[in-house]
MARBA-3410 file (N, C-alpha, C, O; in Angstrom, 1 decimal):
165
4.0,-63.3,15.8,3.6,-62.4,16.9,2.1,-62.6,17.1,1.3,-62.6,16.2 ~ 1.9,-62.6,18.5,0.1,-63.0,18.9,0.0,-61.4,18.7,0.8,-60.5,18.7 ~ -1.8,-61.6,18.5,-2.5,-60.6,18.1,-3.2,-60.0,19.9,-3.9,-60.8,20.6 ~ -3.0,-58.9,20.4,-3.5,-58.8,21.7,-5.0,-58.2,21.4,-5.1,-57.2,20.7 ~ -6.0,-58.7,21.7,-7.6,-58.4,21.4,-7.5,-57.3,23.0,-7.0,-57.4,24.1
-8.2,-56.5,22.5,-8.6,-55.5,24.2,-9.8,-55.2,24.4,-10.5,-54.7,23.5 ~ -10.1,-55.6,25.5,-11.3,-55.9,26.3,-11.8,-54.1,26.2,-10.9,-53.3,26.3 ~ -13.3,-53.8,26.0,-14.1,-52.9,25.5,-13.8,-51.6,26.5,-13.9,-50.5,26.1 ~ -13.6,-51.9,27.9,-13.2,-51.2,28.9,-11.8,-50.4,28.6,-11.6,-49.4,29.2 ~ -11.0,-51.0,27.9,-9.4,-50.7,27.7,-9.9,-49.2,26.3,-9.3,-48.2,26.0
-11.0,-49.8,25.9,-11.3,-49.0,24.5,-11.7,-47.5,24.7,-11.4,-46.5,24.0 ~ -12.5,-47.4,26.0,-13.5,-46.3,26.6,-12.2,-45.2,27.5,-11.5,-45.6,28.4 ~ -12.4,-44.0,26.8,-11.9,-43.1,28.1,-12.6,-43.4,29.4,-13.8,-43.8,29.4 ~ -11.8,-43.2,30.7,-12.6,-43.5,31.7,-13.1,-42.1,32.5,-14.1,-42.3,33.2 ~ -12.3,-40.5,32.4,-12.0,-39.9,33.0,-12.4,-38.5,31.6,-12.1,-37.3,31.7
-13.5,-39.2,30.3,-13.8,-38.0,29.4,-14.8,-37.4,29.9,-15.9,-38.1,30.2 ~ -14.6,-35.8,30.1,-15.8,-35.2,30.2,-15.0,-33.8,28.8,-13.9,-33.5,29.1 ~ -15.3,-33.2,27.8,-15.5,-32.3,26.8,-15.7,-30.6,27.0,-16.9,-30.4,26.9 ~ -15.3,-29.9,27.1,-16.1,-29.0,27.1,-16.7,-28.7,26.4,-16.5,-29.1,25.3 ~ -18.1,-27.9,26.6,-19.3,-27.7,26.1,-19.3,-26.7,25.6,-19.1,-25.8,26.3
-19.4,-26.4,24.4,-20.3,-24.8,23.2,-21.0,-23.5,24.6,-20.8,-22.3,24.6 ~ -21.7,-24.3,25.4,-22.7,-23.1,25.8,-22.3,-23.3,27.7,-23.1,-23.5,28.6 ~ -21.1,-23.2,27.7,-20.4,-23.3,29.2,-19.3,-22.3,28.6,-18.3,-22.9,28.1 ~ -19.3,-20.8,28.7,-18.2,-19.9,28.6,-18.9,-18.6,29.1,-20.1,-18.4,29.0 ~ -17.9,-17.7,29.6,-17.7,-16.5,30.2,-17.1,-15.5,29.4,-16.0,-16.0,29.0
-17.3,-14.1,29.0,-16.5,-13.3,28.7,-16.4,-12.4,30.0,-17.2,-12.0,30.9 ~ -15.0,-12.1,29.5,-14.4,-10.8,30.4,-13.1,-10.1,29.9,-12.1,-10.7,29.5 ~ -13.4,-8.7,30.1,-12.3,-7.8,29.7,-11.7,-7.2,31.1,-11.9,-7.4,32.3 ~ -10.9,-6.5,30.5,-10.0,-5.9,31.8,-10.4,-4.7,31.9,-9.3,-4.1,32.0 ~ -11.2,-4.1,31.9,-12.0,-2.7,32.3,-13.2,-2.9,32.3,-13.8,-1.9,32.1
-14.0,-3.9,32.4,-15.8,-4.1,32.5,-16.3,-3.3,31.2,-17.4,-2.8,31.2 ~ -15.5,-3.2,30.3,-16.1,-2.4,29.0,-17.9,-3.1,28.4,-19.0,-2.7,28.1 ~ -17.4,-3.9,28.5,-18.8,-5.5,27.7,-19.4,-6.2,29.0,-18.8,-6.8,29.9 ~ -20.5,-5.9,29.0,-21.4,-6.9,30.3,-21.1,-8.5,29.2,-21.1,-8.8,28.0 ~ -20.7,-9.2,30.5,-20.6,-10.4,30.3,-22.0,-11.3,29.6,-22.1,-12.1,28.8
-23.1,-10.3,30.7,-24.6,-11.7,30.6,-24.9,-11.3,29.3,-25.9,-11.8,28.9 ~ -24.2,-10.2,28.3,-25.1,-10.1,26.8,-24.0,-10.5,25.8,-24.1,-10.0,24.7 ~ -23.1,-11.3,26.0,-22.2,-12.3,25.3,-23.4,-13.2,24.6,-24.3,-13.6,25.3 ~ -23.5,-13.5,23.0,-24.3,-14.3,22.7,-23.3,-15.8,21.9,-23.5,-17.0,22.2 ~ -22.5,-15.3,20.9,-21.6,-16.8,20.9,-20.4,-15.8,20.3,-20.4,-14.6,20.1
-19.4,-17.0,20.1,-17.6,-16.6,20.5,-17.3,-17.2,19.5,-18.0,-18.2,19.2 ~ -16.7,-17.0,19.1,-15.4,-18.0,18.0,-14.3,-17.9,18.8,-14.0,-16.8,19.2 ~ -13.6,-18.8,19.0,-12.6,-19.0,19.9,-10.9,-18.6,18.6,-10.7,-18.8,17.4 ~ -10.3,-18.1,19.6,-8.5,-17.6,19.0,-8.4,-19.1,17.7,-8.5,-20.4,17.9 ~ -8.2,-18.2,16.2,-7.4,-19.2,15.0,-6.2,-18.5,14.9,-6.1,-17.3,14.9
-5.0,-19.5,14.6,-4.2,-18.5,13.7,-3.7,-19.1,12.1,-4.4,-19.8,11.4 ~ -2.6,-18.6,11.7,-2.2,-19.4,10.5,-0.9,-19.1,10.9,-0.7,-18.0,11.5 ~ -0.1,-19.9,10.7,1.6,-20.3,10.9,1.6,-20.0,9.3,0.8,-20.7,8.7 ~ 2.3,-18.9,8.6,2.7,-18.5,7.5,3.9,-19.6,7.3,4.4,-20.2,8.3 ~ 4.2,-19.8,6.0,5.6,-20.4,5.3,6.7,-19.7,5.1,6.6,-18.5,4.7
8.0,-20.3,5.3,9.0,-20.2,4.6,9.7,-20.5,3.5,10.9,-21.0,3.7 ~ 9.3,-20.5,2.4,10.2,-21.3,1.3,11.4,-20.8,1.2,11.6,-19.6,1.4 ~ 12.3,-21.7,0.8,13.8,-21.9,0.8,13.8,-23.0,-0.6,13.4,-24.1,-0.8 ~ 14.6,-21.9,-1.3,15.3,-22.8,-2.8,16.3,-23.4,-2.1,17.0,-23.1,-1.1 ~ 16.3,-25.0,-3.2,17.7,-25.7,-2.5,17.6,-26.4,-3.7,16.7,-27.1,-4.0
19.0,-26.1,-4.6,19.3,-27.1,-5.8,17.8,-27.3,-6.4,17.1,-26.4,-6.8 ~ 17.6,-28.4,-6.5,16.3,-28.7,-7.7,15.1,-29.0,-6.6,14.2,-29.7,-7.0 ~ 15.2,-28.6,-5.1,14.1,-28.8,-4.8,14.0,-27.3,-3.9,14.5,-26.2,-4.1 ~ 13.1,-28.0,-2.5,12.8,-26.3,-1.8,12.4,-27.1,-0.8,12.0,-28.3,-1.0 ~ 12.6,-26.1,0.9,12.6,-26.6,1.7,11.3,-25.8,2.4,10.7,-25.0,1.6
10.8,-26.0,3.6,9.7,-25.1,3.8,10.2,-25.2,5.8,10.7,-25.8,6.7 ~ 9.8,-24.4,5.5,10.0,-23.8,7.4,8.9,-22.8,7.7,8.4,-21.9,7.0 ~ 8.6,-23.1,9.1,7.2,-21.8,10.0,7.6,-21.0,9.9,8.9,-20.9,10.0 ~ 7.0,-20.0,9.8,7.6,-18.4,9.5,6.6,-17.8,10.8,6.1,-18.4,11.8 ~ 6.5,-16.5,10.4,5.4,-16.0,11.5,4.1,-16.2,11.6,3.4,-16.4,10.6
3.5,-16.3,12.8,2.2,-16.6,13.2,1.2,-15.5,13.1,1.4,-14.4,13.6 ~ 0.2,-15.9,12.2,-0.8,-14.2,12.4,-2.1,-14.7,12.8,-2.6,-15.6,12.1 ~ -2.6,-14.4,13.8,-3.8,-14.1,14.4,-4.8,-14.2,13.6,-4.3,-13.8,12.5 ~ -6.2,-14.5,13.5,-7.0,-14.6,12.9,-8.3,-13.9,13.5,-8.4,-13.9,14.7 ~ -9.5,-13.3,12.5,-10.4,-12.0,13.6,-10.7,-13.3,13.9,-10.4,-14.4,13.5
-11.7,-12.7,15.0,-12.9,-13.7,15.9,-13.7,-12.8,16.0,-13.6,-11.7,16.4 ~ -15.2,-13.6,15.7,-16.3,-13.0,16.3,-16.7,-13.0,17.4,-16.5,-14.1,18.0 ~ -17.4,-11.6,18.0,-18.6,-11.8,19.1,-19.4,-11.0,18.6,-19.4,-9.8,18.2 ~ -20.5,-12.1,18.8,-22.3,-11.2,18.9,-22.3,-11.5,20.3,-21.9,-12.4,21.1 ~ -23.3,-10.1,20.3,-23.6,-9.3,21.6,-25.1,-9.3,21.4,-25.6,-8.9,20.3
-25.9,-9.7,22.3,-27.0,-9.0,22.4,-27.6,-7.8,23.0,-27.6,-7.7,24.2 ~ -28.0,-7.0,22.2,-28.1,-5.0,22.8,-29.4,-4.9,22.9,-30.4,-5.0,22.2 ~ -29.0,-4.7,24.6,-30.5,-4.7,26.0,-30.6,-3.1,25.6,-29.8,-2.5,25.0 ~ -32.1,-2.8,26.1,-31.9,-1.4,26.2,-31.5,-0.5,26.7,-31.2,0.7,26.3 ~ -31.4,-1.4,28.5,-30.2,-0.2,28.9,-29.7,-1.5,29.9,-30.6,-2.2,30.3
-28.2,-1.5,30.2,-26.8,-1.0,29.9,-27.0,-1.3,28.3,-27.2,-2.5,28.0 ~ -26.9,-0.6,27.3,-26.7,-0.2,25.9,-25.3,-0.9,25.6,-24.2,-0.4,26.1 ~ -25.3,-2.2,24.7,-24.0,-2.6,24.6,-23.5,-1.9,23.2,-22.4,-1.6,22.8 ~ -24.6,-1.6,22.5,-24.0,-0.3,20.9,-23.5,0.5,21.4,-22.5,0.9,20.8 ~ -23.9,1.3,22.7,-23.1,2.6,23.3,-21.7,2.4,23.8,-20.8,3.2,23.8
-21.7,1.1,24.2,-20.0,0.5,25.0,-19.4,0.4,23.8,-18.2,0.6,23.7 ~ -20.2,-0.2,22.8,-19.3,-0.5,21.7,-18.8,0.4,20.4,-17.7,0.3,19.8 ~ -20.0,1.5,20.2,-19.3,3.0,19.6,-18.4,3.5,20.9,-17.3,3.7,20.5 ~ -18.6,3.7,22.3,-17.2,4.0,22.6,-15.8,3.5,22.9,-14.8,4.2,23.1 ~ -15.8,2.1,22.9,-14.7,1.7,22.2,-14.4,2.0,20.7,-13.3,2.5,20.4
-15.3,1.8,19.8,-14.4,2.1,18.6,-14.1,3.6,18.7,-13.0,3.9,18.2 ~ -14.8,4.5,19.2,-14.6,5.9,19.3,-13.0,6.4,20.0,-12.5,7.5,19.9 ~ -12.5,5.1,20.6,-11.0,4.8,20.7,-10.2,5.2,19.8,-9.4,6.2,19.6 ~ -10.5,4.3,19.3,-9.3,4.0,17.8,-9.5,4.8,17.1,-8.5,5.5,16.9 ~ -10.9,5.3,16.4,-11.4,6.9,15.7,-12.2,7.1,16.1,-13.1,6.4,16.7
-12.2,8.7,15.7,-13.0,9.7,16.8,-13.8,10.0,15.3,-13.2,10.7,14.5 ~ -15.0,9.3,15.0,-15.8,9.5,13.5,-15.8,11.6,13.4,-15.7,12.2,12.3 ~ -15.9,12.0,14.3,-16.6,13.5,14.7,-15.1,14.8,14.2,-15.3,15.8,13.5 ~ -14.0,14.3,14.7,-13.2,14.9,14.3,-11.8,14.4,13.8,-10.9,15.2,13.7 ~ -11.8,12.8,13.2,-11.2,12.2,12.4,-9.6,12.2,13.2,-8.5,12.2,12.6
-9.8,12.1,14.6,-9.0,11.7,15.1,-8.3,10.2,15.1,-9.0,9.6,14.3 ~ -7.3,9.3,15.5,-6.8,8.4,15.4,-6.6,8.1,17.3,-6.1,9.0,18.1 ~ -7.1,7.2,17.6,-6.4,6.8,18.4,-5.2,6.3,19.1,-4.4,6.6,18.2 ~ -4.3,5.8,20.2,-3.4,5.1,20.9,-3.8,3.9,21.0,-4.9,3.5,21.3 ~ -2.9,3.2,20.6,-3.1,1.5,21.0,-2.8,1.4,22.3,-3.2,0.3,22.7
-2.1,2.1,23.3,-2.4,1.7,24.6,-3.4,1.8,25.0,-3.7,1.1,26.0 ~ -4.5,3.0,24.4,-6.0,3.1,24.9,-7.1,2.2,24.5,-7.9,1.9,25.3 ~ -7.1,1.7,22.8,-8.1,1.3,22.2,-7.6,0.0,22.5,-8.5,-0.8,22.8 ~ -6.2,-0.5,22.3,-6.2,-2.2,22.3,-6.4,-2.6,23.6,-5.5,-2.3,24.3 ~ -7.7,-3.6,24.2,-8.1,-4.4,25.3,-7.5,-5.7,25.8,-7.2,-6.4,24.8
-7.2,-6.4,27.1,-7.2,-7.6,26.8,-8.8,-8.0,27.3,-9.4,-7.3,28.1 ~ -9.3,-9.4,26.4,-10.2,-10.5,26.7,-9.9,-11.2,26.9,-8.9,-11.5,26.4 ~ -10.6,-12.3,28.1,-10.7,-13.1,29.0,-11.6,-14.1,28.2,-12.6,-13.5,27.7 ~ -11.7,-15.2,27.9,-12.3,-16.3,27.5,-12.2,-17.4,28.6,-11.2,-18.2,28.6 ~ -13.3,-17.5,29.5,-13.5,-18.5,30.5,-14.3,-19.5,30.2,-15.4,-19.3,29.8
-13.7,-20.8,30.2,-14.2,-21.8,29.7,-14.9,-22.9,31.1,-14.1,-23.2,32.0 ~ -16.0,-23.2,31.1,-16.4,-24.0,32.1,-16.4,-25.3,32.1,-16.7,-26.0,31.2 ~ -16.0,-25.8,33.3,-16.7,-27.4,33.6,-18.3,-27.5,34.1,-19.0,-26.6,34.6 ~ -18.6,-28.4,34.0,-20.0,-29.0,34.2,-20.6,-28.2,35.8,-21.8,-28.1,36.1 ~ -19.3,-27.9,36.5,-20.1,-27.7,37.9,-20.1,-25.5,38.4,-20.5,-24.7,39.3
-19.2,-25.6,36.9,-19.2,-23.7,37.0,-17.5,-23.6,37.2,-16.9,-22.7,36.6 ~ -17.0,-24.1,37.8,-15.5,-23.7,37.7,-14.9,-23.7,36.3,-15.1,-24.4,35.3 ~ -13.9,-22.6,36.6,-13.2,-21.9,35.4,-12.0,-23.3,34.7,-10.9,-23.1,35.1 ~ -12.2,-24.6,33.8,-11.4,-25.1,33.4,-10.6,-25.2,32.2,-9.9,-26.1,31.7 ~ -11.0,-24.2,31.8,-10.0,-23.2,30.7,-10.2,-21.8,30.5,-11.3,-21.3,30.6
-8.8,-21.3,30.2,-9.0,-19.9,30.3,-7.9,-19.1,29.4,-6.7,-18.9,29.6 ~ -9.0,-18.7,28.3,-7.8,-18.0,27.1,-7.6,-16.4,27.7,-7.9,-16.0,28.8 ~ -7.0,-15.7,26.9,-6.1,-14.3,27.3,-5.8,-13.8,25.8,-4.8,-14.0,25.3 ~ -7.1,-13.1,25.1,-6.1,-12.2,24.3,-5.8,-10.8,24.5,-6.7,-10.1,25.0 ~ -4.5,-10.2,24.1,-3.9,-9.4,24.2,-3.8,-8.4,23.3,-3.0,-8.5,22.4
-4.6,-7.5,23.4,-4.2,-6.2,22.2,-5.1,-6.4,21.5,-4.8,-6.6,20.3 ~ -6.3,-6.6,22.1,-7.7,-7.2,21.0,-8.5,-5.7,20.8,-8.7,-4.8,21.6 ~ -8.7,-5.6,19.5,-9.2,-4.0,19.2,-10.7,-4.4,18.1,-11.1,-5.5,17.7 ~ -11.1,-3.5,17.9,-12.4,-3.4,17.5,-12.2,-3.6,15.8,-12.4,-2.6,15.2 ~ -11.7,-5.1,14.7,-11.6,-4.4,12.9,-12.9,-4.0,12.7,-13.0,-2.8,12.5
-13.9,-4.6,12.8,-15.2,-4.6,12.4,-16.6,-4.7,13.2,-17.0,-5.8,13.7 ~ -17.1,-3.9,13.2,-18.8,-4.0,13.6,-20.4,-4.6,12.9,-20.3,-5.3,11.9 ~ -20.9,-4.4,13.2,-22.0,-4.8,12.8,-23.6,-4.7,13.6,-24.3,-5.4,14.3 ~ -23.7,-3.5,13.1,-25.3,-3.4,14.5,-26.6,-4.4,14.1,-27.7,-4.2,14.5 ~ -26.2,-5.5,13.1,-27.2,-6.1,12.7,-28.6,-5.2,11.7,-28.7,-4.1,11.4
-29.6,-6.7,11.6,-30.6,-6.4,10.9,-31.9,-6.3,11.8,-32.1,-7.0,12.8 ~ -32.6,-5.4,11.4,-34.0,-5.6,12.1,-35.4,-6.4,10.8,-35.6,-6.7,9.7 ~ -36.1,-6.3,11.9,-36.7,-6.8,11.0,-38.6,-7.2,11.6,-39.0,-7.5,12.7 ~ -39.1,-7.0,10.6,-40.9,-6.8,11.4,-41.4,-8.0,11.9,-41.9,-8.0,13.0 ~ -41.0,-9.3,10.9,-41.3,-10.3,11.6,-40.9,-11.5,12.2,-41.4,-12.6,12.2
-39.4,-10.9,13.1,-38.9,-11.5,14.0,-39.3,-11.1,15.2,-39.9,-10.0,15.4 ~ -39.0,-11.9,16.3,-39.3,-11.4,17.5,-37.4,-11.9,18.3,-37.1,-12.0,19.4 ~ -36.9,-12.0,17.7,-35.3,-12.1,18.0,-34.8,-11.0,18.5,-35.1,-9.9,18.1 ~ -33.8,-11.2,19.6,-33.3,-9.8,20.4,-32.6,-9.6,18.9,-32.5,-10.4,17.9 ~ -32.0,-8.2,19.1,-31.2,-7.4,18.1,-29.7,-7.9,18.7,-29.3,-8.1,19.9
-29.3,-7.9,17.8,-27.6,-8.3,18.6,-26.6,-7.4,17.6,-26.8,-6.7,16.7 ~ -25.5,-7.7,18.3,-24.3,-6.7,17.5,-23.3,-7.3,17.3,-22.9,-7.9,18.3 ~ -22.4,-7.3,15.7,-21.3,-8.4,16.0,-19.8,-7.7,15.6,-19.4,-6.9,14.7 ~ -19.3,-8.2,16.5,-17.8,-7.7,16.6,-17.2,-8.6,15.7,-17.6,-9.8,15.7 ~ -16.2,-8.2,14.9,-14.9,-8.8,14.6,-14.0,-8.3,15.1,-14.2,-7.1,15.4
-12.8,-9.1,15.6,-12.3,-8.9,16.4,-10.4,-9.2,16.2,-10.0,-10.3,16.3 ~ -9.4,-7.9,16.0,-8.1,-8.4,15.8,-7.3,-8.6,17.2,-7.4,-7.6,17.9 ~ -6.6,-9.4,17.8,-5.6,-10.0,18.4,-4.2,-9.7,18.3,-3.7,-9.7,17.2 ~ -3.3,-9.5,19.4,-1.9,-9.8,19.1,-1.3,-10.8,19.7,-0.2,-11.2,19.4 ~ -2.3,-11.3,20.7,-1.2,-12.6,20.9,-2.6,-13.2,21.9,-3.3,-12.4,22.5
-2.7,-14.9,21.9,-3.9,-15.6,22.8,-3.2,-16.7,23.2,-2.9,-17.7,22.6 ~ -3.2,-16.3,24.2,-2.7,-17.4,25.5,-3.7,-18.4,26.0,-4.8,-18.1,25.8 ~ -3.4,-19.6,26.7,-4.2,-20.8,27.2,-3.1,-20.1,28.6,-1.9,-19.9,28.7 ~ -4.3,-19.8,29.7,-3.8,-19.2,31.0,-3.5,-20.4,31.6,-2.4,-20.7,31.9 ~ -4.9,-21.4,32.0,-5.1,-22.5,33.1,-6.0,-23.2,31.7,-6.5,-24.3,31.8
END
């Protein structure tokens, strides 16, 4: 059998362009979060849990259910629109710190919009999670001698993250 050598051109994508780290959009479905104080995203993980199955002297393994994994966002907090204020009243959702209320998950769980850009600004990916709620906060550190905006970081639980377009 001849050996086929391929010319350097056959080697190169012709048609690669990547998306980029710092070409994305946030958006929610009630303007809860100003988009322009998005500072960086971790994009939807999950884990496909296992099934083990005994069988005679060995064991079989099968996908079991899928769980969501948090995701962060830091926020940078302007002084006013106040994104700590949007973001105690979201969590103020789920609990009411004041009178130890509990929330509705039809109120407190959000969906997010994750718009992913091409080079020229059009939307060429676009995630969707659903039932995204507040696990954890973080109003950050301050500090004397930084001159760094203050930012705020969300962890963030999911029930399900779709690839829209």
């Amino acid at each position: 059998m001849a050996l086929e050598i391929l010319d350097s051109q056959e080697l190169l994508a012709q048609n690669y362009e990547p998306l980029r780290q710092h070409q994305w959009i946030l958006g929610m479905d009630r303007n809860d979060l100003d988009a322009f104080t998005a500072r960086s995203w971790s994009r939807p993980s999950f884990t496909i849990n296992e099934t083990k199955i005994d069988f005679i002297n060995d064991y079989r393994y099968l996908a079991g259910k899928m769980e969501p994994q948090t995701f962060q966002l830091v926020l940078n907090d302007p002084i006013a629109p106040s994104e700590s204020q949007k973001v105690m009243e979201w969590v103020n959702l789920s609990y009411e710190q004041l009178t130890g209320r509990a929330g509705y998950a039809s109120v407190y769980k959000k969906t997010i919009n994750l718009k992913m850009l091409d080079p020229s600004g059009a939307v060429a990916q676009k995630w969707e999670m659903r039932g995204t709620w507040i696990n954890n906060v973080d109003f950050g550190q301050l500090d004397y001698t930084s001159t760094e905006p203050v930012t705020c970081t969300l962890s963030l639980r999911f029930d399900k993250a779709l690839i829209i377009s």
